[in-house]
C-alpha positions, 0 to 999 in steps of 0.5 A: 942371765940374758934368758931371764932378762929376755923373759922380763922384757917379753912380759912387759914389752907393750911398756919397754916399746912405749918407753922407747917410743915415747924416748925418739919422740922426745928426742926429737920434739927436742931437736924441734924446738930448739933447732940449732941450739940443741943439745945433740950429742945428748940427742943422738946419744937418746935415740940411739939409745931408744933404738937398742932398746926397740931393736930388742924388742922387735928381736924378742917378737921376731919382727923383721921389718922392725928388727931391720928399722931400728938396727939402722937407727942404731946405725945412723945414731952411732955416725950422729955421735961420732959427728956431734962429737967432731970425730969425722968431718 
């Protein structure tokens, strides 16, 4: 099952990597524009999602330098959640 949804991604990965480009710069124009009233939990919950979706991307191409930039925007994503969720102080 993951080998044949590996092969899906791989012959449309130029548009998987559009999607999740055209998600973080989404995300944050949203942040941008909106400053203080944005919505950020739903902010950090899109670009963490983005960045799976990037992180996989560059694993299926075997690109270490942008395995390693999107797995810590994961990363930073998660501690975003967990902050815009008042789970830590």
């Amino acid at each position: 099952m993951i080998s044949q949804f590996n092969r899906f991604v791989l012959s449309h990965i130029k548009k998987a990597e559009l999607v999740g480009v055209v998600m973080r710069i989404s995300s944050f124009s949203l942040v941008s524009w909106k400053g203080p009233a944005s919505p950020f939990l739903f902010v950090w919950i899109f670009n963490t999602l983005d960045a799976v979706l990037l992180t996989w991307c560059s694993v299926l191409k075997r690109d270490f330098a942008y395995t390693l930039l999107n797995t810590f925007w994961i990363i930073i994503g998660i501690v975003g959640i967990i902050r815009a969720m008042n789970l830590a102080h």
